[in-house]
Structures are given as structure tokens and as C-alpha cells.
BALOBA-1460 file (C-alpha; in Angstrom, 3 decimals):
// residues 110
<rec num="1" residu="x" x="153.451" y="94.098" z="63.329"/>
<rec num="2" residu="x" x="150.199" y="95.042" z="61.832"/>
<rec num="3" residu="x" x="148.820" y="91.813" z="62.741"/>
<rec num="4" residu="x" x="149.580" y="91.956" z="66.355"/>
<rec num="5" residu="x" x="148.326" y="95.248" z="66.652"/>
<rec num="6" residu="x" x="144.794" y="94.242" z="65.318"/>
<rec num="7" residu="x" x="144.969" y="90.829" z="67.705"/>
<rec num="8" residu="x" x="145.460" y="93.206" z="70.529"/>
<rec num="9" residu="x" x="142.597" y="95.458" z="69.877"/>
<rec num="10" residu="x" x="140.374" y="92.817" z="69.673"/>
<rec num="11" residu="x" x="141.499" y="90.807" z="72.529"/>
<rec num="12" residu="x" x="140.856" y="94.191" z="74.647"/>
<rec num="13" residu="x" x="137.298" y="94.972" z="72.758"/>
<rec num="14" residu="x" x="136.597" y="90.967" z="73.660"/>
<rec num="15" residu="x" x="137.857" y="91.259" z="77.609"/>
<rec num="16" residu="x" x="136.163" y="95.001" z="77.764"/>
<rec num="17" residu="x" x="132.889" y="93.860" z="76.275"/>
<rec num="18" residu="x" x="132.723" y="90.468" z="78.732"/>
<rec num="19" residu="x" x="133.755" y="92.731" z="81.663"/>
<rec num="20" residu="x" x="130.890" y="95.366" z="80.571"/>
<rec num="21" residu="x" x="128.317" y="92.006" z="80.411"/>
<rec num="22" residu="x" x="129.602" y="90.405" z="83.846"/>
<rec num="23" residu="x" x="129.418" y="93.281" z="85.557"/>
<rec num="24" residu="x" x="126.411" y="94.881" z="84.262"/>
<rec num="25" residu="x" x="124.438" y="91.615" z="85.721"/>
<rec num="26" residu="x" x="126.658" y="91.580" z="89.050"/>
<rec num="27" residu="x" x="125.508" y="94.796" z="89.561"/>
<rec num="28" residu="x" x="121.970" y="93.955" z="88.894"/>
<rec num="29" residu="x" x="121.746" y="91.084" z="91.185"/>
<rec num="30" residu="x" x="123.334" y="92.839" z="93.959"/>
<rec num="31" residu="x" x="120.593" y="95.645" z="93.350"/>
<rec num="32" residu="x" x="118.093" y="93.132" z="93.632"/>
<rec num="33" residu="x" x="119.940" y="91.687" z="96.575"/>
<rec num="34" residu="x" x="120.040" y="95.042" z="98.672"/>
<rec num="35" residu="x" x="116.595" y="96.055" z="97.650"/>
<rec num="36" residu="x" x="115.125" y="92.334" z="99.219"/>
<rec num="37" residu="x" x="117.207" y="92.856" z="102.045"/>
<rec num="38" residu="x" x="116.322" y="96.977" z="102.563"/>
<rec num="39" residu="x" x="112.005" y="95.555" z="102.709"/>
<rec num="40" residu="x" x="113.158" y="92.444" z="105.325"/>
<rec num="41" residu="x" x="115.367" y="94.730" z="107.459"/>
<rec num="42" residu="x" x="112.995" y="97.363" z="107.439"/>
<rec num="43" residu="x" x="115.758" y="99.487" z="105.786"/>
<rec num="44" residu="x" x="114.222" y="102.173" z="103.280"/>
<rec num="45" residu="x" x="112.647" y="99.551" z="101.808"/>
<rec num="46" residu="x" x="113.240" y="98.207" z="98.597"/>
<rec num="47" residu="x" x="114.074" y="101.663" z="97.095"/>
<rec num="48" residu="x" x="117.222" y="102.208" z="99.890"/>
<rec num="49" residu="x" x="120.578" y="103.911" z="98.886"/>
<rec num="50" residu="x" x="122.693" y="101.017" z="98.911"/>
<rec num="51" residu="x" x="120.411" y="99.203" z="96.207"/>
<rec num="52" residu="x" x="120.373" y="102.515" z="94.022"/>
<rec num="53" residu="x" x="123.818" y="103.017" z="94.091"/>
<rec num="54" residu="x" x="124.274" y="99.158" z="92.599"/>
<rec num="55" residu="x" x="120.794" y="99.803" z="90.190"/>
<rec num="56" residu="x" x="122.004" y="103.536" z="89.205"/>
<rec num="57" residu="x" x="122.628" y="103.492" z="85.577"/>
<rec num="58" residu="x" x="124.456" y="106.169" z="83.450"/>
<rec num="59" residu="x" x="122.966" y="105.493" z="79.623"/>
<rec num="60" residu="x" x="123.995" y="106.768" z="76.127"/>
<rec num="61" residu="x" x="121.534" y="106.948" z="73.404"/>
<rec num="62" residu="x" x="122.494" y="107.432" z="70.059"/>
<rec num="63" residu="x" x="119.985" y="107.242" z="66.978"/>
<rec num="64" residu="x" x="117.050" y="108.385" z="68.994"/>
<rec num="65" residu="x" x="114.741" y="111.250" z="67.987"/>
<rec num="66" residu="x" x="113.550" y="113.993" z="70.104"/>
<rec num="67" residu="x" x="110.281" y="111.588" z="70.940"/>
<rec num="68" residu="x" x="112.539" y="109.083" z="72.207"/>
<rec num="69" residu="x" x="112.061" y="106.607" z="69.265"/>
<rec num="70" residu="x" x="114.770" y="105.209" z="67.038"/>
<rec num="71" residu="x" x="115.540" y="106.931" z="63.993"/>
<rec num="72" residu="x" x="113.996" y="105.187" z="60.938"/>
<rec num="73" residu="x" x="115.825" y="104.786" z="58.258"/>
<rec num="74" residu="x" x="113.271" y="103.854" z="55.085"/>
<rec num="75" residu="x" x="115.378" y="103.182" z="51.641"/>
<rec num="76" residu="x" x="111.533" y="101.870" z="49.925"/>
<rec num="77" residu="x" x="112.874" y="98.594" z="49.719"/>
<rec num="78" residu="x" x="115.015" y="98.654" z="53.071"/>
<rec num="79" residu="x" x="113.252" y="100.149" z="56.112"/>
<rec num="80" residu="x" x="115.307" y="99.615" z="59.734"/>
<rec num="81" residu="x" x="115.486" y="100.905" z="62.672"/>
<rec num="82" residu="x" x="118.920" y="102.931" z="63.624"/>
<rec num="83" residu="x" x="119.590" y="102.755" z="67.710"/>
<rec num="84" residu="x" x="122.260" y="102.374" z="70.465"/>
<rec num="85" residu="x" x="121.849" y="102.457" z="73.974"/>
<rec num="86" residu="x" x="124.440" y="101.868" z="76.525"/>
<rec num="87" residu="x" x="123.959" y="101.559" z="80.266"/>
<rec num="88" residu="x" x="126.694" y="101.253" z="82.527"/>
<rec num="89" residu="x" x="126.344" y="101.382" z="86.322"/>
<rec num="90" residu="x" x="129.214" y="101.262" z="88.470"/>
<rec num="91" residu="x" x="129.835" y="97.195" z="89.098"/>
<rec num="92" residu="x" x="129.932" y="97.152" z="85.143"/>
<rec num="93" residu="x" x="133.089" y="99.364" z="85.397"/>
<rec num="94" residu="x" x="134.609" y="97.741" z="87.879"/>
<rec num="95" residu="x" x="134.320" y="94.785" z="85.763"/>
<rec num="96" residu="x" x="135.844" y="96.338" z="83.005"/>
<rec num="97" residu="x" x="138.525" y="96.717" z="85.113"/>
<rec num="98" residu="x" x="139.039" y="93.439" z="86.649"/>
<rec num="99" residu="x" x="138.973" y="91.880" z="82.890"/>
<rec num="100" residu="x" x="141.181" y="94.056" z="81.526"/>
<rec num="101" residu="x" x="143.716" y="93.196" z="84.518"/>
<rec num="102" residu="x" x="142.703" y="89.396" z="84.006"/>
<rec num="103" residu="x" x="143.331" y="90.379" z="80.239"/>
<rec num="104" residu="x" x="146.890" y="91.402" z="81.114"/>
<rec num="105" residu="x" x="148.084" y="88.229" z="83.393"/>
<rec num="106" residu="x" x="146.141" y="85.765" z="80.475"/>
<rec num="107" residu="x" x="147.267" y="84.469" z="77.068"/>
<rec num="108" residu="x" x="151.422" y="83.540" z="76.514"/>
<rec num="109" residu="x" x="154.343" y="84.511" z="78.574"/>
<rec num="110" residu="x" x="157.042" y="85.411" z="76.078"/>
């Protein structure tokens, strides 16, 4: 049982992840796409709502310092840098969502 319950998780961390990836450059490309589009139809330009709606990103930064650089972490012999960001915009949740239901209709019928 154990097993299946780990080949689950990372099934969904795979489909979430790809979804997060194809999404985040649909979203990107159809911000590009609206911005050309907003300068030729002399619609807002290329900063026009549609495009920022696509372009908007929400991000989460964790290891950063109060200056906005990554915390170092210096061990004498071991020095690294310790950062995450995330940025998600809202075609990279949708296509979290459309994996996950491609996730659910893939793999073995039993």
C-alpha cells in the first residue's frame, strides 16, 4: 500500500510540476502575443490589460534577505547560496489544472 501511495504522490508532483512549466510559458507567449498585437492595433500599446493579465505574476521568495539577495550560507569550506522563487501567473494554473485532469484519464484502467 505504501508503495502506491508514494507512486501517486509523485505522479501528481510530476503532472503538477509539467502543468506549472507548460503553462507558465503559454502564458508568456500569449503576453507577448497581446502586447504585439495592443502596439499594431493601436490598443494601449504594448503595456494593454489583456497582455498584463496573461504577464501578471504572483511570486514567492523564500531565502531572501531584507536587500533582496539570497541568504548565504558560508560553512568555511562550503559557501552556497540558499533561494526559491516561484512565479505563477494565471495560464500556469490553469495548466496545473488541465494536467492534473490529463493526470486522472492517463496511466492503467483497472
Amino acid at each position: 500500500m505504501s508503495r502506491s501511495v508514494n507512486h501517486n504522490v509523485g505522479k501528481i508532483a510530476i503532472f503538477m510540476l509539467l502543468g506549472l512549466i507548460f503553462g507558465g510559458i503559454l502564458g508568456e507567449s500569449l503576453g507577448w502575443l497581446f502586447g504585439y498585437m495592443g502596439t499594431l492595433m493601436n490598443a494601449g500599446g504594448e503595456d494593454n490589460v489583456v497582455r498584463n493579465f496573461f504577464i501578471r505574476a504572483w511570486e514567492l521568495k523564500i531565502g531572501y534577505v531584507d536587500d533582496g539577495s539570497p541568504l548565504l550560507i558560508d560553512l568555511y569550506m562550503l559557501r552556497f547560496n540558499a533561494a526559491f522563487t516561484l512565479r505563477l501567473n494565471i495560464v500556469s494554473l490553469i495548466g496545473v489544472v488541465v494536467s492534473l485532469y490529463m493526470m486522472k484519464w492517463s496511466g492503467s484502467r483497472q
